[in-house]
Biopython code that builds the backbone (N, CA, C, O; Angstrom):
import numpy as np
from Bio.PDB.StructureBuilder import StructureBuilder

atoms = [
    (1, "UNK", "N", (19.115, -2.682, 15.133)),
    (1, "UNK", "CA", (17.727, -2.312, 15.157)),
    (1, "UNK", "C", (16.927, -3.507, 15.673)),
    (1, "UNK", "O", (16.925, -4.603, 15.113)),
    (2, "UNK", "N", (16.158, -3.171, 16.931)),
    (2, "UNK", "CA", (15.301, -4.466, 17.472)),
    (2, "UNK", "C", (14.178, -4.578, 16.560)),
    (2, "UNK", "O", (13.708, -5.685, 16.297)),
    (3, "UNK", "N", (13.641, -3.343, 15.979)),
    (3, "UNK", "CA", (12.192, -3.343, 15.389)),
    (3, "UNK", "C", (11.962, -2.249, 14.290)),
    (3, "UNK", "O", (12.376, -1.090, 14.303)),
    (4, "UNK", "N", (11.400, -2.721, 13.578)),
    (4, "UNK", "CA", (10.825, -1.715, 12.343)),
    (4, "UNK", "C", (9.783, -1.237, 12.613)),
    (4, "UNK", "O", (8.946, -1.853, 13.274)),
    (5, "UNK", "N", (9.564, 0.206, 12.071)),
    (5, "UNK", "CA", (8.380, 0.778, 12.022)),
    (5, "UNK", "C", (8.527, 1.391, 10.777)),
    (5, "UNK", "O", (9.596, 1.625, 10.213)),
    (6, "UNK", "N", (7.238, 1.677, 10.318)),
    (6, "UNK", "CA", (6.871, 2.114, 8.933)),
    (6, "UNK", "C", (5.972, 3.485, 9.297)),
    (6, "UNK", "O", (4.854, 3.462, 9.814)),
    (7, "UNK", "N", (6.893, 4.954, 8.819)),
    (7, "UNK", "CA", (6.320, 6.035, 8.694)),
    (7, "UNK", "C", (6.333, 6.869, 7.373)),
    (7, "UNK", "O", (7.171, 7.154, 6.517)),
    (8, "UNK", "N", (5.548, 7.022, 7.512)),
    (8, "UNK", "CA", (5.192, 8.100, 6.072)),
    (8, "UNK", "C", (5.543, 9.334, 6.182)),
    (8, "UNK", "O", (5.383, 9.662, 7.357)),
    (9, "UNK", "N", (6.010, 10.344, 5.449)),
    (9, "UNK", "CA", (6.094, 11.804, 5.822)),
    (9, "UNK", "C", (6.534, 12.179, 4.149)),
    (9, "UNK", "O", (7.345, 11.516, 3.501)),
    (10, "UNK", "N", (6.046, 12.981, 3.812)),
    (10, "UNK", "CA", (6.144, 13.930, 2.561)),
    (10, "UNK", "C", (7.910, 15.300, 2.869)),
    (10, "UNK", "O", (8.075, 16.022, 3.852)),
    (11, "UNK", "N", (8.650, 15.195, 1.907)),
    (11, "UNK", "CA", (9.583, 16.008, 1.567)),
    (11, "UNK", "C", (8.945, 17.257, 1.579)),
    (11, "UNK", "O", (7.924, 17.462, 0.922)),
    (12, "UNK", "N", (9.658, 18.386, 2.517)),
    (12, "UNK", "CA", (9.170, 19.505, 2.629)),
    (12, "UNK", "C", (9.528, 20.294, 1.354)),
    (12, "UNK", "O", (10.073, 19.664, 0.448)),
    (13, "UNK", "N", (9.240, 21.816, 1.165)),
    (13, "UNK", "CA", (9.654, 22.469, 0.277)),
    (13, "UNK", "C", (11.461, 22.558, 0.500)),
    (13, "UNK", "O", (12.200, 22.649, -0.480)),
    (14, "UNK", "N", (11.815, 22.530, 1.447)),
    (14, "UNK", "CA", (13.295, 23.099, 1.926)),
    (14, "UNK", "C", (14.092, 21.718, 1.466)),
    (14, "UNK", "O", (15.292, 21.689, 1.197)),
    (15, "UNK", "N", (13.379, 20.811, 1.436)),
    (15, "UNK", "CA", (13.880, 18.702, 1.174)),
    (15, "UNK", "C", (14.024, 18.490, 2.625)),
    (15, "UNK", "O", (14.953, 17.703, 2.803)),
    (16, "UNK", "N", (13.396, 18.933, 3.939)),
    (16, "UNK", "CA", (13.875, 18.062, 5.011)),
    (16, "UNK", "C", (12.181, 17.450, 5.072)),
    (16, "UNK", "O", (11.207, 18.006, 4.564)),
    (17, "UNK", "N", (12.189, 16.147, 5.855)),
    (17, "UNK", "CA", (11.182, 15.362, 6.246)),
    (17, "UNK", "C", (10.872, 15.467, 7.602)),
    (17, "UNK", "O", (11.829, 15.208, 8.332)),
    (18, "UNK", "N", (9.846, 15.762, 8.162)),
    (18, "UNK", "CA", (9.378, 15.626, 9.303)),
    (18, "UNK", "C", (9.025, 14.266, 9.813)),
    (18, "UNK", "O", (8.313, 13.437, 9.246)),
    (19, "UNK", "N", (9.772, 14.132, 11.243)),
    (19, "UNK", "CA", (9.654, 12.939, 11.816)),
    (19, "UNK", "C", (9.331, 12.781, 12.906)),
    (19, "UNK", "O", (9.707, 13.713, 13.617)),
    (20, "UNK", "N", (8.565, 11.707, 13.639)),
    (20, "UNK", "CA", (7.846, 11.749, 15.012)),
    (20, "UNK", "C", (9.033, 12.514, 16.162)),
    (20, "UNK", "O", (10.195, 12.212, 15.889)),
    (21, "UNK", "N", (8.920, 13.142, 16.986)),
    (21, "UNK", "CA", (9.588, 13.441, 17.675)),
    (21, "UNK", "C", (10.508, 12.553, 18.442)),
    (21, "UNK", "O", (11.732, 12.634, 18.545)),
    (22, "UNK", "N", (9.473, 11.473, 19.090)),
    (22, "UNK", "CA", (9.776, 10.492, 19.505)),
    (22, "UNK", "C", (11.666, 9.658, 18.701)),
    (22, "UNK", "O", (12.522, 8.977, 19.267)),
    (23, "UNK", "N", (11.608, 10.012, 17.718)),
    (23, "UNK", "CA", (12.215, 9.513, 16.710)),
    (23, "UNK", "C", (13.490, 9.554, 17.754)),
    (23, "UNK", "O", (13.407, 10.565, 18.451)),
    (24, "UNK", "N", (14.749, 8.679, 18.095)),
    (24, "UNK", "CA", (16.087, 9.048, 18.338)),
    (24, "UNK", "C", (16.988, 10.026, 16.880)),
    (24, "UNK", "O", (17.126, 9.897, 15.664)),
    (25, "UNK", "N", (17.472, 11.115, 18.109)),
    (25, "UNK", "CA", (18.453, 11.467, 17.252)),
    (25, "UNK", "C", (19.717, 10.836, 16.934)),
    (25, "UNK", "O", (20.520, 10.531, 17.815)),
    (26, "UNK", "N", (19.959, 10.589, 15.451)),
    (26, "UNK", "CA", (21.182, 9.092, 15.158)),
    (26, "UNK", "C", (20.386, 8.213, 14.825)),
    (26, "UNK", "O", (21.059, 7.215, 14.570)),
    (27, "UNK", "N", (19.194, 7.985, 14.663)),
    (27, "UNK", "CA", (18.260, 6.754, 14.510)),
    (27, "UNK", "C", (18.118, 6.783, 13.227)),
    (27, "UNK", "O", (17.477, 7.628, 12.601)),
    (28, "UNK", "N", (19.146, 5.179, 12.456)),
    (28, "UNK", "CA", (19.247, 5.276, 10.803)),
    (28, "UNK", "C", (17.731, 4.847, 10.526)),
    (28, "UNK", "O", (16.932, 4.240, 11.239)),
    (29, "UNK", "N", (17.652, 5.223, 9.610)),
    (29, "UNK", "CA", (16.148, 5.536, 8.811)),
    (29, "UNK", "C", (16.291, 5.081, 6.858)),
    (29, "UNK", "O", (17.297, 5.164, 6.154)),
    (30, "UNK", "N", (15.145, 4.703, 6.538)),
    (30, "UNK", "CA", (15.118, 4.484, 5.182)),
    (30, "UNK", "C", (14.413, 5.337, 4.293)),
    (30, "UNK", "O", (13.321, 5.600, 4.796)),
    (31, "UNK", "N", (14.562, 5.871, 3.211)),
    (31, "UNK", "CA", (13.879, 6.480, 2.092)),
    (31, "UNK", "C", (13.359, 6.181, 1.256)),
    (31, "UNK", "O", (13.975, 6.197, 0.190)),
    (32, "UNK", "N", (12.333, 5.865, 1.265)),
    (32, "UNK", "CA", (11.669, 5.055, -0.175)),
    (32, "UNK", "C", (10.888, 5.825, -1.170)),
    (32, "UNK", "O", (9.684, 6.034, -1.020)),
    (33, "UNK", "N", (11.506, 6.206, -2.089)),
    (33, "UNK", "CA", (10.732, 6.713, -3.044)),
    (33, "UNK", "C", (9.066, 6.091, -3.550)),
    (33, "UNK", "O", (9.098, 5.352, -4.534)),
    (34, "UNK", "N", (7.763, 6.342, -2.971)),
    (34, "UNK", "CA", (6.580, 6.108, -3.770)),
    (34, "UNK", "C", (6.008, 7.379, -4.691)),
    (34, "UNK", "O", (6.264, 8.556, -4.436)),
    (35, "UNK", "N", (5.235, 6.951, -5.741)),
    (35, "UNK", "CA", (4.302, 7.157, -6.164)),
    (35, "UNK", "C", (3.163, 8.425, -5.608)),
    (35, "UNK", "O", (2.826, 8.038, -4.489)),
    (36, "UNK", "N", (2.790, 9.108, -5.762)),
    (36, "UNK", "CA", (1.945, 10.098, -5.231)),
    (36, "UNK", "C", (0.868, 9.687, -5.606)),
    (36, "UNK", "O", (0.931, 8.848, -6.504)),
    (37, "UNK", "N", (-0.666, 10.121, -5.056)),
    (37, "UNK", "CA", (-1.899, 9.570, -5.053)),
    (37, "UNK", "C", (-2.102, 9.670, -6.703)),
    (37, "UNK", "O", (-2.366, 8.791, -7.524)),
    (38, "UNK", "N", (-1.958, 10.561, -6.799)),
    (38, "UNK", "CA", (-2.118, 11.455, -8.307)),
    (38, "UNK", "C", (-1.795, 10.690, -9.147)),
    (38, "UNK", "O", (-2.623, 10.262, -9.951)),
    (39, "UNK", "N", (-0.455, 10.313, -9.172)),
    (39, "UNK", "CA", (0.077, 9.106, -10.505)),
    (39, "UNK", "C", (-0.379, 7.840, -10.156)),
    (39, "UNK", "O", (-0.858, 6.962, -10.874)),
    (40, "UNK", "N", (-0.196, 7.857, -9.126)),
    (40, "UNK", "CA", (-1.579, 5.954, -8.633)),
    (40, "UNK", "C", (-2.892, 5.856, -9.619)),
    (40, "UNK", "O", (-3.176, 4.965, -10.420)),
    (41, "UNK", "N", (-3.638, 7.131, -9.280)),
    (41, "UNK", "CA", (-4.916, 6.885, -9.712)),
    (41, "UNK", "C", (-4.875, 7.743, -11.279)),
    (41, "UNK", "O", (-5.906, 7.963, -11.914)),
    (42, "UNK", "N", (-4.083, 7.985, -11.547)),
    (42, "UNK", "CA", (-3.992, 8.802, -13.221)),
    (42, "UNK", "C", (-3.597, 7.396, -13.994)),
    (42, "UNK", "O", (-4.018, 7.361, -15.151)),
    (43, "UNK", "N", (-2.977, 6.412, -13.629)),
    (43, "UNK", "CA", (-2.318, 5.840, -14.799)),
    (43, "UNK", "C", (-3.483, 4.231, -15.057)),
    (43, "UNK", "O", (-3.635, 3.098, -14.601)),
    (44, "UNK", "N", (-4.009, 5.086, -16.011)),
    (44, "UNK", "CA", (-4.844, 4.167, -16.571)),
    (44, "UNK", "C", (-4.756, 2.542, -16.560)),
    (44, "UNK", "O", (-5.412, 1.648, -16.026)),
    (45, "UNK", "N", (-3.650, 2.600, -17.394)),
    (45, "UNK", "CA", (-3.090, 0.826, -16.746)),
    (45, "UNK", "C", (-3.307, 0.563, -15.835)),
    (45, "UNK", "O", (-3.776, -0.575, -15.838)),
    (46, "UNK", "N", (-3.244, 1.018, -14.793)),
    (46, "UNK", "CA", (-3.008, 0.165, -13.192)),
    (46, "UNK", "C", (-4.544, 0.679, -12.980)),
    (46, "UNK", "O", (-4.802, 0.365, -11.818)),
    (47, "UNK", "N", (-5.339, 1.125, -13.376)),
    (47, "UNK", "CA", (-6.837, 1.324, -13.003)),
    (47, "UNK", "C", (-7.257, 0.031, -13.535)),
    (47, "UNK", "O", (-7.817, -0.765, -12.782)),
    (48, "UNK", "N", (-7.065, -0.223, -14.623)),
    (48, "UNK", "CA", (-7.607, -1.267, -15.708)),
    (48, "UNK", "C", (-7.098, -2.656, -15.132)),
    (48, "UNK", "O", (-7.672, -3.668, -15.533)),
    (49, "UNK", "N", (-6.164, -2.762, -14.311)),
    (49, "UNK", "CA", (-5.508, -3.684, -14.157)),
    (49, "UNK", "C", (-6.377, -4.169, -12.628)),
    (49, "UNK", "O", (-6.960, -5.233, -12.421)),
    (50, "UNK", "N", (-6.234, -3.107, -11.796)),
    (50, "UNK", "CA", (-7.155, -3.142, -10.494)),
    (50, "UNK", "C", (-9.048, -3.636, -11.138)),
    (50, "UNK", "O", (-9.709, -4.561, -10.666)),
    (51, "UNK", "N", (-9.375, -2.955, -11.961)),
    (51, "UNK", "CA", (-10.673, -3.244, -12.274)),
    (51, "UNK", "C", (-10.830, -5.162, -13.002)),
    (51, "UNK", "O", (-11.749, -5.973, -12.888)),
    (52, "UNK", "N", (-9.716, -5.242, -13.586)),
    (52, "UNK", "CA", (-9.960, -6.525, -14.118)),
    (52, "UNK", "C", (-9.454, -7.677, -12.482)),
    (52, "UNK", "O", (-9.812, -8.840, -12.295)),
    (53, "UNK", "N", (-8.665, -6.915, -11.670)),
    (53, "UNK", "CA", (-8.728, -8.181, -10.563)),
    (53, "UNK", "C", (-10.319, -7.925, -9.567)),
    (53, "UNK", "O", (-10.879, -8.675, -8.768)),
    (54, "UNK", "N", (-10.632, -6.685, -10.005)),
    (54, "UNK", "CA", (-11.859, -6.844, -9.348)),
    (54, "UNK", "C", (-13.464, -7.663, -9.813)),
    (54, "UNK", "O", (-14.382, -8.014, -9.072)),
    (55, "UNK", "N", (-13.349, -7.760, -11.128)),
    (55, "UNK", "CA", (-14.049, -8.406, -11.888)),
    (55, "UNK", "C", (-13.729, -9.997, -11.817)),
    (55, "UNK", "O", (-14.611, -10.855, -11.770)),
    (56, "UNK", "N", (-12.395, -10.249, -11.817)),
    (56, "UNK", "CA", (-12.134, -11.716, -11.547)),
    (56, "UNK", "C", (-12.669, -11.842, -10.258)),
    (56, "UNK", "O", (-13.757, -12.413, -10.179)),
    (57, "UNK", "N", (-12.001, -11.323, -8.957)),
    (57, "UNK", "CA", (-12.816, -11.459, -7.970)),
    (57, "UNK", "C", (-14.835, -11.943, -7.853)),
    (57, "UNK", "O", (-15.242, -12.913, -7.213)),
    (58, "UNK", "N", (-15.501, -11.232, -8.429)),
    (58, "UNK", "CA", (-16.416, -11.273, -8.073)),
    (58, "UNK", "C", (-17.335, -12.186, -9.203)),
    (58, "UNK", "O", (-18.387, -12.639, -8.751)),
    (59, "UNK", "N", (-17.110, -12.399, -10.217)),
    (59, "UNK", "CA", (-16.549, -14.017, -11.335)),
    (59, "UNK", "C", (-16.495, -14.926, -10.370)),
    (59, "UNK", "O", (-17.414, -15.737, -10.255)),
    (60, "UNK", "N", (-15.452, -14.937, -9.556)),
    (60, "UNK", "CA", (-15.190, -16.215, -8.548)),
    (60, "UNK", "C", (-16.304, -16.133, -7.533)),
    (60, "UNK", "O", (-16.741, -17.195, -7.088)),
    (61, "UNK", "N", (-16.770, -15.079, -7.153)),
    (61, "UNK", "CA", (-17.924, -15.390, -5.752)),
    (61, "UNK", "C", (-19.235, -15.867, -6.689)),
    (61, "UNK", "O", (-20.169, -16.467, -6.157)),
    (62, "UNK", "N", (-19.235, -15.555, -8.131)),
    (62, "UNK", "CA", (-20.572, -16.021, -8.408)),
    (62, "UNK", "C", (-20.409, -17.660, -9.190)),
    (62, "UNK", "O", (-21.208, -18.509, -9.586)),
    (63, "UNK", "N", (-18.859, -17.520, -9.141)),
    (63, "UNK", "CA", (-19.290, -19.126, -9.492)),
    (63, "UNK", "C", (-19.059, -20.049, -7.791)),
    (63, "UNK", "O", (-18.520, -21.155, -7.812)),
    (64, "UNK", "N", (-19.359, -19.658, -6.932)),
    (64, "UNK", "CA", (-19.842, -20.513, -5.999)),
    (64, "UNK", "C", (-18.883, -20.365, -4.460)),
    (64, "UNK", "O", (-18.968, -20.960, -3.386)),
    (65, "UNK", "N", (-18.181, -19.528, -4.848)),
    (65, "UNK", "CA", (-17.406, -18.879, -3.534)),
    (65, "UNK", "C", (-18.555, -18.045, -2.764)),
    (65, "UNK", "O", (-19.577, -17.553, -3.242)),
    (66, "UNK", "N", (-18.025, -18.028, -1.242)),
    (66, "UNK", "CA", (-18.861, -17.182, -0.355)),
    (66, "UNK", "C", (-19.438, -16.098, -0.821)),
    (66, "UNK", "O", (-18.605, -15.428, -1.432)),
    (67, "UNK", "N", (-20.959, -15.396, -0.811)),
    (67, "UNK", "CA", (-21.338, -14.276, -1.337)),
    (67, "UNK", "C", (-20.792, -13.134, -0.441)),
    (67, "UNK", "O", (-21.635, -12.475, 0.167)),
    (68, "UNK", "N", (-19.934, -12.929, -0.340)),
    (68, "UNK", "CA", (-19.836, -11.494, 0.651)),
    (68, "UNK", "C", (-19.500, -10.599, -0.252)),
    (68, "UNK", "O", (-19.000, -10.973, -1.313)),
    (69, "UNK", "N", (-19.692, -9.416, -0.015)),
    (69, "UNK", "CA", (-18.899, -8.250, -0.454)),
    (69, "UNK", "C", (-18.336, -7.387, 0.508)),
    (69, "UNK", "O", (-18.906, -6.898, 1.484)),
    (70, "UNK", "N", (-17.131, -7.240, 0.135)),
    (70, "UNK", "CA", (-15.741, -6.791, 0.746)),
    (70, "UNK", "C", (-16.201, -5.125, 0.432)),
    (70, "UNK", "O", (-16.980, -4.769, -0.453)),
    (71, "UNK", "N", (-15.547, -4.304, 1.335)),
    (71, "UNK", "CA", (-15.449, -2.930, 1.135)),
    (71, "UNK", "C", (-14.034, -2.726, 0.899)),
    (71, "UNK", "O", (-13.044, -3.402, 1.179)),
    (72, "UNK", "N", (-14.161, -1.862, 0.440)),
    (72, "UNK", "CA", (-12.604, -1.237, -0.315)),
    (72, "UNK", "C", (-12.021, -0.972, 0.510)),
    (72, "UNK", "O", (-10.907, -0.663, 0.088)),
    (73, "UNK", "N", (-12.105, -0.834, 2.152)),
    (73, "UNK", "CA", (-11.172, -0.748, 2.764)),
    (73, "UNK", "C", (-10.944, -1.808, 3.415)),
    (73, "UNK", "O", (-10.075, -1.785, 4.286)),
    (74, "UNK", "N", (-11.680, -3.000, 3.142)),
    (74, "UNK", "CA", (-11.100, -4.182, 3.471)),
    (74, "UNK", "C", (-9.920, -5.436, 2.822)),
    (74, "UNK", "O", (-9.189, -6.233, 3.411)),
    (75, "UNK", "N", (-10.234, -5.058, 0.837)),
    (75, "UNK", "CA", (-9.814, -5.327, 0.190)),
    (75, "UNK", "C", (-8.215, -4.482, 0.039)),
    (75, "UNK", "O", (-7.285, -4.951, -0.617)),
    (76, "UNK", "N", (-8.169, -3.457, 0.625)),
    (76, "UNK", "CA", (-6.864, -2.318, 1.301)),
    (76, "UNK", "C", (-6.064, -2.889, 2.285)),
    (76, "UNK", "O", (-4.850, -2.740, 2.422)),
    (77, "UNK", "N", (-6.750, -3.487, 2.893)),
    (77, "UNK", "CA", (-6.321, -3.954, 4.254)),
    (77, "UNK", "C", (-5.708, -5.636, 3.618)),
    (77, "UNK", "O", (-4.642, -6.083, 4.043)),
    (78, "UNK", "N", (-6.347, -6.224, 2.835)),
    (78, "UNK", "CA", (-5.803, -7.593, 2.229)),
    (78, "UNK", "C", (-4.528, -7.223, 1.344)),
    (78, "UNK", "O", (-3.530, -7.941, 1.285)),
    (79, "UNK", "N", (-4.688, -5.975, 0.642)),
    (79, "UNK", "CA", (-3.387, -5.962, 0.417)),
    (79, "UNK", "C", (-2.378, -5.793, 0.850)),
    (79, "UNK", "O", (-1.307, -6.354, 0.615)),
    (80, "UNK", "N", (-2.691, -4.841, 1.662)),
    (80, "UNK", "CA", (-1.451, -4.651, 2.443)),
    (80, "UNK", "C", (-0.278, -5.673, 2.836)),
    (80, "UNK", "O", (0.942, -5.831, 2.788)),
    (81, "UNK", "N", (-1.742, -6.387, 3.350)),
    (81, "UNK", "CA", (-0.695, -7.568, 4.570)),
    (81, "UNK", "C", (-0.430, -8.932, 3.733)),
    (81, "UNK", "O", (-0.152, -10.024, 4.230)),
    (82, "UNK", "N", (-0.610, -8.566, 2.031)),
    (82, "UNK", "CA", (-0.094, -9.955, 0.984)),
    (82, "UNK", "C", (1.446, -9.095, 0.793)),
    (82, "UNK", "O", (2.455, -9.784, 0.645)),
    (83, "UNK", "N", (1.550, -7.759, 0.803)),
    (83, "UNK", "CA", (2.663, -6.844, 0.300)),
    (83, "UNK", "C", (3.307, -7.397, 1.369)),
    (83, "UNK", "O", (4.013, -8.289, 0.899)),
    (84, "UNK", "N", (3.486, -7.338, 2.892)),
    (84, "UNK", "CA", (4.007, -7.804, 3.440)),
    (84, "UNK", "C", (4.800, -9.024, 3.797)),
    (84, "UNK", "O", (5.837, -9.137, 4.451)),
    (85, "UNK", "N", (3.687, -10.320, 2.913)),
    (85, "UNK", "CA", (4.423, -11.511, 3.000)),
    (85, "UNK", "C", (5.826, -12.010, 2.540)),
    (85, "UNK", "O", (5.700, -11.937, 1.318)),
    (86, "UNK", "N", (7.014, -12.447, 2.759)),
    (86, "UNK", "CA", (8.292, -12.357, 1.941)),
    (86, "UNK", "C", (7.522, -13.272, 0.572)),
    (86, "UNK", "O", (6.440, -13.851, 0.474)),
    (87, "UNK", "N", (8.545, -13.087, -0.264)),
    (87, "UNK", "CA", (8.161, -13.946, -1.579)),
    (87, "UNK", "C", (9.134, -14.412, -2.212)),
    (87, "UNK", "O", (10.076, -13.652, -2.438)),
    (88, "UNK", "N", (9.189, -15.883, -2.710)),
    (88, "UNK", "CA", (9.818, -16.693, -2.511)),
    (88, "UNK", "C", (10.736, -16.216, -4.105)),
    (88, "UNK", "O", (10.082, -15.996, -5.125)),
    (89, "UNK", "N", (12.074, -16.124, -4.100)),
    (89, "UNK", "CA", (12.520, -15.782, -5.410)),
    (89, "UNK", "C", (12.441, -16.733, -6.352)),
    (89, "UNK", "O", (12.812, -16.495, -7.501)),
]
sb = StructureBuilder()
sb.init_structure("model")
sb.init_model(0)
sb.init_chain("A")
sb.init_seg("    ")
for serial, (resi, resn, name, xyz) in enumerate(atoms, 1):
    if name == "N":
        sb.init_residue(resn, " ", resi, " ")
    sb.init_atom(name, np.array(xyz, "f"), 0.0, 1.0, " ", f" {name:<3s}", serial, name[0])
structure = sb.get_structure()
């Protein structure tokens, strides 16, 4: 494999996944089990947990960090690409 790409696609009713066409046939592929929106945003913990890094966050801009405010799809976009970084075991 020269290159990774990262696609999303939901398990049909039948269990097959729809994939770009483009896709080679024979082209090994990975399965990653996530989370559905639903249990993301239902499980209280991880709300509480997101709300207290958001509160630290903005704690830190008022004790003397840059005043900006970030939009949630920017703070989306920072995560992403920290998920991405390797991490050191």
């Amino acid at each position: 494999m020269k290159s990774s790409t990262t696609l999303y696609a939901t398990v049909e009713a039948d269990h097959t996944i729809k994939v770009p066409a483009d896709l080679p046939v024979g082209e090994r592929v990975m399965i990653v089990r996530m989370p559905s929106a639903a249990d993301l945003t239902g499980d209280a913990a991880r709300r509480a947990r997101f709300a207290a890094t958001r509160a630290a966050i903005a704690q830190a801009i008022a004790d003397g960090f840059p005043r900006t405010t970030s939009t949630d799809e920017e703070i989306v976009a920072l995560v992403k690409r920290a998920r991405r970084v390797p991490r050191n075991p």
